[in-house]
ZAZAKE-749824 format. One record per residue (C-alpha): residue number from 1; residue in one letter; z, y, x. Coordinates in Angstrom, 1 decimal, always signed. Each point is the difference from the previous one (the first is absolute). Layout:
BEGIN
   k r     pz     py     px
 NUM a      Z      Y      X
...
END
This chain:
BEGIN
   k r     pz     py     px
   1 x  +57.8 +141.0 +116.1
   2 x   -1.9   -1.1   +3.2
   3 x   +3.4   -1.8   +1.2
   4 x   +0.1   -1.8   -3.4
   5 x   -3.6   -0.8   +0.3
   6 x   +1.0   -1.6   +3.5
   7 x   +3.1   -1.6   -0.7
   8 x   -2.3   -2.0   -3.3
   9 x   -2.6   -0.8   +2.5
  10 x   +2.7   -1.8   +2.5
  11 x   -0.5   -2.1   -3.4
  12 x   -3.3   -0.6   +0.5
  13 x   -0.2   -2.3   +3.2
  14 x   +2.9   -2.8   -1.6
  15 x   -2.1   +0.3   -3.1
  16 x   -3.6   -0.2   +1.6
  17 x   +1.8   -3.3   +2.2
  18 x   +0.7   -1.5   -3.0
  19 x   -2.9   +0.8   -1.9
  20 x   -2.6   -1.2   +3.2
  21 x   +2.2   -3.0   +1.0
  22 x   -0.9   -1.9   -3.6
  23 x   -2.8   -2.1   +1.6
  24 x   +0.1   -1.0   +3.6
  25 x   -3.6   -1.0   +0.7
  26 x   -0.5   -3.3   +1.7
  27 x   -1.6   -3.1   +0.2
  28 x   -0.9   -2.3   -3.2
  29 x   -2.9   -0.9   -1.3
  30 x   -2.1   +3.6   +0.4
  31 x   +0.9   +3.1   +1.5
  32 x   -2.7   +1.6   -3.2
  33 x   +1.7   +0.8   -2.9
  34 x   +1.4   +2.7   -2.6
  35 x   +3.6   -0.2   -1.6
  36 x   +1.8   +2.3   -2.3
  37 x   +3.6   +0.4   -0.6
  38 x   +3.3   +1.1   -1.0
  39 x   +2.7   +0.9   +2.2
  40 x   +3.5   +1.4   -1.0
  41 x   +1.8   +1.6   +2.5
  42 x   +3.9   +1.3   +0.8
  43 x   +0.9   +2.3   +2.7
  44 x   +3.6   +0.2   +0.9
  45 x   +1.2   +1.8   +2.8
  46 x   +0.7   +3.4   +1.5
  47 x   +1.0   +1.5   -3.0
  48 x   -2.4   -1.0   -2.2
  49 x   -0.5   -2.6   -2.6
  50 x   -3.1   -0.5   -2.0
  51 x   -2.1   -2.8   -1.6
  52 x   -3.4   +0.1   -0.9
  53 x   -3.1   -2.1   -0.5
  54 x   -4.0   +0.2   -0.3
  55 x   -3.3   -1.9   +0.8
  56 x   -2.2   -0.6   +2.8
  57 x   -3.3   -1.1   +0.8
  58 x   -1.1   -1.5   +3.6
  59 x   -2.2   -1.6   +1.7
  60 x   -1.8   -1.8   +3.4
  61 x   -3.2   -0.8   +1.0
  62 x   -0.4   -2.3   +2.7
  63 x   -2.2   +1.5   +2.8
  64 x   +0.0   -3.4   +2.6
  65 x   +2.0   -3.0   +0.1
  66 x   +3.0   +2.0   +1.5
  67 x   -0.7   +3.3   -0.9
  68 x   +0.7   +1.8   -3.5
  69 x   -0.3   +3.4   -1.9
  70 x   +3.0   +0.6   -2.6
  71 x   +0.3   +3.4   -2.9
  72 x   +2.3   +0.7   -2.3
  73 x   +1.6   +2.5   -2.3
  74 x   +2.7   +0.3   -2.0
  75 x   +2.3   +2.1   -2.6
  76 x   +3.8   -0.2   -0.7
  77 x   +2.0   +1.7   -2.8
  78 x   +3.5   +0.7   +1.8
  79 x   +3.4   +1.6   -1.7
  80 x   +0.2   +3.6   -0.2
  81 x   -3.5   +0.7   -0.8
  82 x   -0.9   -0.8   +3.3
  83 x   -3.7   -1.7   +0.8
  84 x   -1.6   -1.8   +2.7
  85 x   -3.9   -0.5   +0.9
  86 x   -0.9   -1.6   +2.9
  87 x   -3.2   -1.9   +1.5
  88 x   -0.6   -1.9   +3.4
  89 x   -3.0   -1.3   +1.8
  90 x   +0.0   -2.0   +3.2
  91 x   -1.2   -2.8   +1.6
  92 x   +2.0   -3.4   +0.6
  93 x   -0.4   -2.7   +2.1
  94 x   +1.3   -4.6   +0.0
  95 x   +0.2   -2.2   +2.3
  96 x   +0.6   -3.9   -0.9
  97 x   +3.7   -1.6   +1.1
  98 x   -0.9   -3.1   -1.9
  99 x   -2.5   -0.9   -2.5
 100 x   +2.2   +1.2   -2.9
 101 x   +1.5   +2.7   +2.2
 102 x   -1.1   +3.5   +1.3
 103 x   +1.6   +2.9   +2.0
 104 x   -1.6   +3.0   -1.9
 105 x   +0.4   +4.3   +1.4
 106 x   -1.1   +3.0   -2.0
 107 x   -0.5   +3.7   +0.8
 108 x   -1.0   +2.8   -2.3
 109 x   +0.3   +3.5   -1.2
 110 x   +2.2   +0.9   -2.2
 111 x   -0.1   +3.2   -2.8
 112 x   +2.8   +0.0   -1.9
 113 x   +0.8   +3.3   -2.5
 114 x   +3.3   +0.4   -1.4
 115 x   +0.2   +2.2   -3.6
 116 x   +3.6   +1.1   -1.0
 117 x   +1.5   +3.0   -2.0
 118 x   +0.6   +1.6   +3.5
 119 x   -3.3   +0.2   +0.8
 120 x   -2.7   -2.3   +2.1
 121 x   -0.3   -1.7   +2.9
 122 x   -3.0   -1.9   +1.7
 123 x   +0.5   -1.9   +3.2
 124 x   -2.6   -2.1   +1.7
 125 x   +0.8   -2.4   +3.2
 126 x   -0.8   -4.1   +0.7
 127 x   +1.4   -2.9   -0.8
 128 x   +0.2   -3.4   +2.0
 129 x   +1.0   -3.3   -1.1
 130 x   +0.4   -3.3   +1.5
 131 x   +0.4   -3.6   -2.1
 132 x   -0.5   -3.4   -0.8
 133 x   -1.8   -1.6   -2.6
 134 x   +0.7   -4.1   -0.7
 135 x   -2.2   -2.0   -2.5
 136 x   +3.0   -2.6   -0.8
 137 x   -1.6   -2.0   -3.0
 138 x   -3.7   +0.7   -0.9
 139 x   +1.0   +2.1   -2.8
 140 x   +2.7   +1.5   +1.5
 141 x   +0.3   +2.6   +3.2
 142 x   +3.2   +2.1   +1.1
 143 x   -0.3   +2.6   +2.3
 144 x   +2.7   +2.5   +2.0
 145 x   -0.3   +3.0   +2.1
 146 x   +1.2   +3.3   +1.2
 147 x   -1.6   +3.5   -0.7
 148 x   +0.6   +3.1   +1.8
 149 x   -0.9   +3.3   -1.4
 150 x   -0.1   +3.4   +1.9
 151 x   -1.1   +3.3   -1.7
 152 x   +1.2   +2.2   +2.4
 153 x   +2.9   +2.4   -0.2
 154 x   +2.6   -2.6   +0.5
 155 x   -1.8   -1.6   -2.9
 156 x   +0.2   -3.8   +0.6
 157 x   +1.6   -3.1   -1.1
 158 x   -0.5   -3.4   +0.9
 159 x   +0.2   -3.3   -3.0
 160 x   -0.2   -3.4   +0.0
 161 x   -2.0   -2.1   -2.8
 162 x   +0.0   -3.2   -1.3
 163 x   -2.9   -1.2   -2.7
 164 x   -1.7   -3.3   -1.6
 165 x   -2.5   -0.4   -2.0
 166 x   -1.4   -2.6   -2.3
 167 x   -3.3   -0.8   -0.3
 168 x   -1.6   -1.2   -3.6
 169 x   -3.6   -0.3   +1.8
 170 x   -1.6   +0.9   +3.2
 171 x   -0.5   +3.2   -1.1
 172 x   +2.9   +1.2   -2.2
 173 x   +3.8   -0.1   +1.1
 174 x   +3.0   +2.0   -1.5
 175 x   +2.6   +0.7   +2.5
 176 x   +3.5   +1.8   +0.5
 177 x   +1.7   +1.8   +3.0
 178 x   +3.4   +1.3   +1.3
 179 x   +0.1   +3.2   +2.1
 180 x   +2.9   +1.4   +1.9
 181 x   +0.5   +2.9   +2.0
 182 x   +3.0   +2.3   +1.1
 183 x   +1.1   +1.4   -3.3
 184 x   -3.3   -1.6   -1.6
 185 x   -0.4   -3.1   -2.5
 186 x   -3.0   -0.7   -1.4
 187 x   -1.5   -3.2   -2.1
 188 x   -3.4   -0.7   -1.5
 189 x   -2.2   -1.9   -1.9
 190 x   -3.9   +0.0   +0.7
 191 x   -3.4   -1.8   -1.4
 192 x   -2.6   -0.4   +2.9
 193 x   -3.5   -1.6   -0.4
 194 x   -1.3   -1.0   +3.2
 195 x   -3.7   -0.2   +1.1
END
């Protein structure tokens, strides 16, 4: 049972990418805001193949004018009765390229447990990310990175995201995102109200 519980958690990292890589955080108009939502997510690869799908909340508070704190958790139904809760907390930091354009990095822990019919796994390990964030209308930003993900125990997996997001009002945007990683794809849609 434990090597079933094992082989399902080699899972978890390609799913915990693709579940973490939904925002890149970076430069717009704040670096203070919450956002919620959905991400459906395949995995393909190795032997295994598996959609699922769930909610997320997250969230940054800006600390200086470069520096950032960012949370999150998040839940994902997969195939085969199998179940995914994870949460991060970090800290970020952007630096301007342009006035419409930063260079934005991440780091943060990373809890991730894994429920399947074999049994449970819980894995815990960092992330780091690195991005950019362009404003390109003043409604309108677009934003690309990569994300690596290491939870130890040959754990890790590495995806690249691409996002926009459209602004009603200062405050309220919807947006939509593209992640993919080695035998990972992952899209989402997401409400944030920034402050």
């Amino acid at each position: 049972m434990r090597t079933a519980v094992l082989k399902s958690s080699g899972l978890l990292g390609c799913m915990l990418a693709a579940a973490l890589s939904a925002p890149v955080y970076a430069e717009g108009m704040s670096y203070t805001y919450i956002e919620g939502a959905y991400t459906d997510t395949e995995i393909d690869g190795s032997g295994v193949d598996v959609d699922g799908d769930g909610l997320s909340v997250s969230g940054a508070f800006e600390l200086t004018d470069n520096l950032f704190l960012t949370a999150g958790y998040g839940n994902q139904d997969f195939d085969q009765g199998v179940d995914l809760d994870q949460w991060f907390a970090g800290i970020g930091g952007h630096l301007p390229l342009t006035d419409t354009v930063d260079v934005v990095g991440t780091l943060a822990y990373v809890d991730a447990e894994l429920d399947t019919g074999f049994g449970d796994a819980d894995d815990e390990g960092y992330s780091a990310g690195l991005g950019l964030r362009a404003r390109v209308l003043d409604n309108l930003e677009v934003e690309g990175g990569v994300t690596y993900i290491d939870l130890g125990d040959d754990l890790d997996d590495t995806a690249l995201n691409l996002g926009g997001r459209y602004y009603f009002t200062d405050t309220f945007a919807l947006g939509a995102g593209y992640s993919r990683g080695d035998d990972v794809d992952s899209w989402n849609v997401s409400v944030r109200l920034e402050f």
